[in-house]
C-alpha positions as CSV (number, residue, x, y, z in Angstrom):
1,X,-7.8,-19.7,-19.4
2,X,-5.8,-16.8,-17.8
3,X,-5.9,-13.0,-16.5
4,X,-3.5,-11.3,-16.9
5,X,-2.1,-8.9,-14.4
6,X,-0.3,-5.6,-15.5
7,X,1.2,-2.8,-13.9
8,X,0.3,0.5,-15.7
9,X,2.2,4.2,-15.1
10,X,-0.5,6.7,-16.1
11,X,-3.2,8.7,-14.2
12,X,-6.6,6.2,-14.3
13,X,-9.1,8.4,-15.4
14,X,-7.2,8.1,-18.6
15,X,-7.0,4.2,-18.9
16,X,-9.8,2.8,-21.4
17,X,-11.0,-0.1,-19.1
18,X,-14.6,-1.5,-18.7
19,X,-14.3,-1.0,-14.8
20,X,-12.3,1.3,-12.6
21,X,-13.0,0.1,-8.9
22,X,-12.3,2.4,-6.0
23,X,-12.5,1.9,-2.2
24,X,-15.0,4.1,-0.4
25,X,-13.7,4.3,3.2
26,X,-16.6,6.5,4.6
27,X,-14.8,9.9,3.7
28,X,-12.9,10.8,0.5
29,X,-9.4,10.3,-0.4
30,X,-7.3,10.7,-3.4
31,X,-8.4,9.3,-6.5
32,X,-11.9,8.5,-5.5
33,X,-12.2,12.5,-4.5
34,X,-11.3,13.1,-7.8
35,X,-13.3,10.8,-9.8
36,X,-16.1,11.4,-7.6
37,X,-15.5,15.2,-8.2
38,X,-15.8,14.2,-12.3
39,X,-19.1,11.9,-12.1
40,X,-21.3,14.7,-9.8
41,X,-19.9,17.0,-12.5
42,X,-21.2,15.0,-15.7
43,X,-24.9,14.3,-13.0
44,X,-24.3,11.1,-11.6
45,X,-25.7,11.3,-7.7
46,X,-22.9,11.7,-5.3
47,X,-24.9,9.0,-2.7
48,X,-24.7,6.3,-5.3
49,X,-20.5,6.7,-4.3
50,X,-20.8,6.4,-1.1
51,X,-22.0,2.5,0.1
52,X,-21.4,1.3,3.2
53,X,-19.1,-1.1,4.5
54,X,-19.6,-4.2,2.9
55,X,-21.8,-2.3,0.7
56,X,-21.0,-1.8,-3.7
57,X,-22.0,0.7,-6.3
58,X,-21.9,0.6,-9.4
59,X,-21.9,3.8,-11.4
60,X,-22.1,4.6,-15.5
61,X,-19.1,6.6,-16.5
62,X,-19.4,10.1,-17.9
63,X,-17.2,11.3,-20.8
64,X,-14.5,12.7,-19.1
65,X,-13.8,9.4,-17.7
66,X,-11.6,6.6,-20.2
67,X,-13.4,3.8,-18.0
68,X,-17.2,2.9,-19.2
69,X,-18.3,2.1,-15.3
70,X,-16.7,2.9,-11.6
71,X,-17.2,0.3,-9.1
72,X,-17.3,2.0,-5.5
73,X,-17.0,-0.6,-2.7
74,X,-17.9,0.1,0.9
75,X,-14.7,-0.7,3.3
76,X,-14.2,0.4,6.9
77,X,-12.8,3.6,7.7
78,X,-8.7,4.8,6.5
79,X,-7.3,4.0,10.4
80,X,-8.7,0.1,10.3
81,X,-8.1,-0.3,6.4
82,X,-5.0,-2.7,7.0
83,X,-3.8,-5.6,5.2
84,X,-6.8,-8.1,5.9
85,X,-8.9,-5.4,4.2
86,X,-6.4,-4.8,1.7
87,X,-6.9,-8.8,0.9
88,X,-10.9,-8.5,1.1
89,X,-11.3,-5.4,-0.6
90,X,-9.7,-6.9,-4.2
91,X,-11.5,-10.0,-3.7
92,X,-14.9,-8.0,-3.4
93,X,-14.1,-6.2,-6.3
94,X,-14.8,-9.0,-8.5
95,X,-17.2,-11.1,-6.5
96,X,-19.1,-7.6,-6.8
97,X,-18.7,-7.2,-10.8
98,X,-19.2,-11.5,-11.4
99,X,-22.8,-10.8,-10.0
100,X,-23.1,-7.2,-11.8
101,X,-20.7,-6.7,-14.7
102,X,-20.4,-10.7,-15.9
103,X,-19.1,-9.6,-19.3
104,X,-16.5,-7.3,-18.4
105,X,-13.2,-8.3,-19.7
106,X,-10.9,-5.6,-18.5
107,X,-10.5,-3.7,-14.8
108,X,-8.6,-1.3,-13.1
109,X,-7.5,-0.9,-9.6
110,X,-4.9,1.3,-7.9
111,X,-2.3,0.2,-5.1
112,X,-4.0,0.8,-1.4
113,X,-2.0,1.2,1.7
114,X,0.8,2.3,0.8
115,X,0.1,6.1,0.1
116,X,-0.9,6.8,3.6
117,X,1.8,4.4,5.3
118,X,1.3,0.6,5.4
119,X,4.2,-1.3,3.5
120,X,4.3,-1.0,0.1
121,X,4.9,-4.2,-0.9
122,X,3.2,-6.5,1.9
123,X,-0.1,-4.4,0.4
124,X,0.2,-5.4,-3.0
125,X,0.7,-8.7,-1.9
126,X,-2.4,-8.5,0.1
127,X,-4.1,-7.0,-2.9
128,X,-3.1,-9.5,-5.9
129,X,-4.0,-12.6,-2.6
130,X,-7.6,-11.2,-2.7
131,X,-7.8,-11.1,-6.5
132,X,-6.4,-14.9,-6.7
133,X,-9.0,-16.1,-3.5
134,X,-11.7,-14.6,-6.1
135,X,-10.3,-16.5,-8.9
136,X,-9.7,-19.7,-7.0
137,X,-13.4,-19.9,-5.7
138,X,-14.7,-19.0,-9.4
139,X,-16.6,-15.7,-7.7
140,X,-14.9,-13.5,-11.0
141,X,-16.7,-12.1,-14.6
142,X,-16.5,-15.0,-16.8
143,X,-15.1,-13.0,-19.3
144,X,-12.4,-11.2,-17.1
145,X,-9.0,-11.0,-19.4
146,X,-6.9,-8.2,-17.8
147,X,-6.5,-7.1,-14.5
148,X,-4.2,-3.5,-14.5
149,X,-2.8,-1.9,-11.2
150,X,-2.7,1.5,-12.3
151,X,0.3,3.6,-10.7
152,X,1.0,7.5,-10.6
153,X,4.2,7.3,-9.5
154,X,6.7,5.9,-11.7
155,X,9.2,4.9,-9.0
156,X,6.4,2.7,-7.2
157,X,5.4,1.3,-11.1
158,X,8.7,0.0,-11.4
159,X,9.2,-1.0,-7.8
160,X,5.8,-3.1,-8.1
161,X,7.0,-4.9,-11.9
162,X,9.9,-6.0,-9.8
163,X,7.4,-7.6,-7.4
164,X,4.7,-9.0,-9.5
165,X,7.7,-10.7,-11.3
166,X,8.4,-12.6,-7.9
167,X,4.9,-13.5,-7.2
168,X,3.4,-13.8,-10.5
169,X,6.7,-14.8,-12.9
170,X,4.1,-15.3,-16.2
171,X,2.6,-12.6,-15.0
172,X,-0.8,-14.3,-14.8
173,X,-3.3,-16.1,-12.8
174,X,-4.8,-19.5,-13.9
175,X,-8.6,-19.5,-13.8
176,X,-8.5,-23.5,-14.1
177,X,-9.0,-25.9,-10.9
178,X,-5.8,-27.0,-9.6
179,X,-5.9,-31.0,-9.7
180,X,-4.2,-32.8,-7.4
181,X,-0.7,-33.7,-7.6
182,X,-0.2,-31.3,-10.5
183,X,2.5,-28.8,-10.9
184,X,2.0,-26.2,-8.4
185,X,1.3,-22.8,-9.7
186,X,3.1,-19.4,-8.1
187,X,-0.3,-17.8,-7.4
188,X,-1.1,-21.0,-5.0
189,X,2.5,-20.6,-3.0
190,X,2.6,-20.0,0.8
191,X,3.4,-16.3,0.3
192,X,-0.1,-15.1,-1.6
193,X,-1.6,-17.8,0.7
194,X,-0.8,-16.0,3.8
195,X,-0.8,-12.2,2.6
196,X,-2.8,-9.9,4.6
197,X,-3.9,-13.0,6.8
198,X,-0.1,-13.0,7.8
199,X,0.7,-9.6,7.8
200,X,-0.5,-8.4,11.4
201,X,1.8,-11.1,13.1
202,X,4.6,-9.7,11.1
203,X,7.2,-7.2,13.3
204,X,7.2,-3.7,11.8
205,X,10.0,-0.7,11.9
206,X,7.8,3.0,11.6
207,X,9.6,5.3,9.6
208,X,9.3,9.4,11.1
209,X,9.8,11.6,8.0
210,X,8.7,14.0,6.2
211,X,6.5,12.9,3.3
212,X,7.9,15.0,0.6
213,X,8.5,13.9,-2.8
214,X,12.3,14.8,-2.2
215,X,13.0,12.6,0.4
216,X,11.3,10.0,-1.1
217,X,14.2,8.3,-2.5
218,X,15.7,8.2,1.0
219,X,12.7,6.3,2.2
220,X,12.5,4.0,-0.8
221,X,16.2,3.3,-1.6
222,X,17.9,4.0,1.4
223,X,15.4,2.9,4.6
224,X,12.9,0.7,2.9
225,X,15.1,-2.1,1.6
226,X,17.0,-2.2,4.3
227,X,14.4,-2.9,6.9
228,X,13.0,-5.4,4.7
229,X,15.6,-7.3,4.4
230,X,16.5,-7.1,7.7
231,X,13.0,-9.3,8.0
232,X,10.0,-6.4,8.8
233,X,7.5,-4.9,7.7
234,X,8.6,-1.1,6.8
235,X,5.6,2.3,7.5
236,X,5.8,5.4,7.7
237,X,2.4,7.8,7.9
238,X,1.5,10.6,5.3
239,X,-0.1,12.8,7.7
240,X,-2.1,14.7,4.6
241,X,-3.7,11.2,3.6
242,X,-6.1,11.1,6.9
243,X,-8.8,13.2,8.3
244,X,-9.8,12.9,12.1
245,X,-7.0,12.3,15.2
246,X,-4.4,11.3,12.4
247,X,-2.0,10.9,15.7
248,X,-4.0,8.3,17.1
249,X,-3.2,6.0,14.6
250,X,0.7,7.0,14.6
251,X,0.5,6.1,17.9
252,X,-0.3,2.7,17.6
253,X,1.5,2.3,14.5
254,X,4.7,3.6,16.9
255,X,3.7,1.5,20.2
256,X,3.4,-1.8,18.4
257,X,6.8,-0.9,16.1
258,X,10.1,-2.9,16.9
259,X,12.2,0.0,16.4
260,X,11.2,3.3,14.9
261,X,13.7,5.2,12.4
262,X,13.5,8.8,12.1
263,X,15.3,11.0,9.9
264,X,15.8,14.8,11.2
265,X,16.6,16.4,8.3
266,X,15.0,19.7,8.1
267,X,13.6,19.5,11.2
268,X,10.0,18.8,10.5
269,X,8.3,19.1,14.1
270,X,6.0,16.4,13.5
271,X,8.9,13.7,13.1
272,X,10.1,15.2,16.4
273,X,7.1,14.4,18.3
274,X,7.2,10.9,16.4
275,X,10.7,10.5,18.7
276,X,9.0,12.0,21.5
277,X,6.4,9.3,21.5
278,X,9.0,6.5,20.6
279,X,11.3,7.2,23.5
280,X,8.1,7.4,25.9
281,X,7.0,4.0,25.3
282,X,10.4,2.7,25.4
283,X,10.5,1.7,21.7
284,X,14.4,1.4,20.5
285,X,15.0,4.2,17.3
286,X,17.7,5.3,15.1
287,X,18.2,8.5,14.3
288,X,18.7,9.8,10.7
289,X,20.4,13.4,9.1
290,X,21.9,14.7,6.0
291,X,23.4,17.6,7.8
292,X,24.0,17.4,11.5
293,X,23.0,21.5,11.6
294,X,19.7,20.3,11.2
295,X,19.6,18.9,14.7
296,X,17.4,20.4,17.6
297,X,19.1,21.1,21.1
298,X,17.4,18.3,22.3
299,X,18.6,15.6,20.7
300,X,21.7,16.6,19.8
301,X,23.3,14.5,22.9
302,X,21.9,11.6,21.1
303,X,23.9,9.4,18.2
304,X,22.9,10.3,15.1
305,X,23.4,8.4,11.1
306,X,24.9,11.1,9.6
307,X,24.4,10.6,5.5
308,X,25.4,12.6,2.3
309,X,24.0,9.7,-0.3
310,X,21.5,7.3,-0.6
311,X,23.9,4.8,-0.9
312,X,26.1,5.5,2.3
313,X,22.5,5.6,4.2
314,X,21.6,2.0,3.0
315,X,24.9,0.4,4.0
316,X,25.0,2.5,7.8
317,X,21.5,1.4,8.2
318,X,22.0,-2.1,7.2
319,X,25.1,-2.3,9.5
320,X,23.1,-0.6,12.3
321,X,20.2,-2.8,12.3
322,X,22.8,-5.9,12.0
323,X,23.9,-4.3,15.5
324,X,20.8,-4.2,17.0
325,X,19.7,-7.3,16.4
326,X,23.2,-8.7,17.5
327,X,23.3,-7.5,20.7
328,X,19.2,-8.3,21.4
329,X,17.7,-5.1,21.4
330,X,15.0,-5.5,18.3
């Protein structure tokens, strides 16, 4: 037997799925403020959507929602949500329904990390680990056919079909026992063994811009790959996505960085005081701009990327990085 794993454009409150499973991380965010929003409205009790860490819920749908049940599970607050709990989230997910929901056959989940700043693709890495450390210690519905990662964003959908294609090439995992000197399967490689586990050992570049759906080519196309390739983990913060100090965690996401990039254009005052906070704890950056008119008196001494297309920003980048690392300072 296998489960399949599928990535899905589309808003899930729309996909017909027996369970939608959302993280709870002891405040509301995104989709789970939504959904939330649409099962008080139809009379289910707002407390039964809020467990506790390590905690699980699981609520009947309501009409205006395409999945028959919501799985809430308890996780630890936004700022310590990393990639470990990225890993364990997705594995409780099922070890909750394989005790609750056994005859379920189909479940959706959405992408976590990435829309408030971890790397995009080192958390769906984490994410699909935790599904195949549920599957490999038969903790899953019996039943379970069809796993879907359900994506908003088209750019990320397509960027995540790339990946799964990598990890998973048949695009599925094996529920069978492995036996010994067999063929070895993708899901069981070194990458999806390490995911999440891995991930806090792994050097990262922080990203300072703005997150607007304009520049998010730039960060995708042009910074993203790069850094990547160049061997580290690639963040950047949505500022919006978090309630509380928000800065507290940019600040340790900045500290612990290897470099930080920052892009100036516009001159968005938070990405300023990103730099600020860079070049006080003596972390090396590179400095970004479309238009060099953009720049503030005070760091307009300093060398700057100047870039006009995605395309020229990947290869300066690229070449930029190679010089760092040439001469020893990331």
């Amino acid at each position: 037997m296998e489960i399949r794993i599928k990535i899905v454009t589309g808003d899930a409150t729309k996909i017909s799925v027996d369970v939608l499973a959302l993280k709870y991380a002891q405040a509301n965010y995104g989709l789970d403020t939504l959904v939330t929003r649409i099962l008080r409205g139809g009379g289910r009790d707002a407390s039964l959507m809020q467990p506790k860490p390590g905690g699980f819920r699981l609520v009947e749908g309501v009409a205006e929602l395409a999945a028959r049940q919501v799985l809430f599970v308890g996780v630890v607050s936004l700022y310590a949500f990393g990639y470990p709990e990225i890993r364990e989230f997705s594995r409780r997910v099922l070890s909750a329904l394989a005790g609750s929901a056994a005859a379920i056959q189909r479940v959706a989940l959405t992408l976590h990390g990435a829309n408030y700043g971890l790397d995009e693709l080192e958390a769906f890495e984490s994410e699909i680990a935790g599904i195949v450390d549920s599957i490999r210690t038969l903790d899953f519905p019996e039943k379970l056919s069809e796993i879907l990662f359900v994506e908003g964003n088209r750019g990320r959908a397509i960027r995540l079909q790339k990946h799964l294609v990598k990890l998973l090439p048949s695009g599925t995992i094996s529920t069978a026992p492995a036996d010994r000197g067999s063929e070895s399967r993708p899901e069981d490689g070194e990458r999806l063994r390490s995911a999440g586990y891995s991930s806090s050992s792994k050097e990262h570049v922080f990203v300072a811009m703005p997150f607007k759906e304009d520049m998010d080519d730039t960060y995708h196309y042009g910074i993203q790959g790069v850094v990547r390739e160049a061997g580290f983990l690639c963040e950047r913060a949505d500022l919006s996505s978090f309630t509380g100090d928000v800065m507290q965690w940019v600040r340790d996401r900045i500290k612990t960085a290897k470099l930080v990039v920052a892009d100036l254009t516009d001159g968005n005052p938070n990405v300023y005081l990103e730099v600020g906070y860079a070049w006080g704890c003596s972390v090396p950056t590179v400095l970004l701009v479309k238009d060099t008119e953009d720049l503030k008196f005070d760091v307009r001494s300093q060398r700057c990327l100047q870039y006009k297309k995605i395309k020229d920003l990947e290869e300066s980048l690229a070449k930029e990085l190679k010089e760092l690392r040439k001469h020893g300072k990331i």
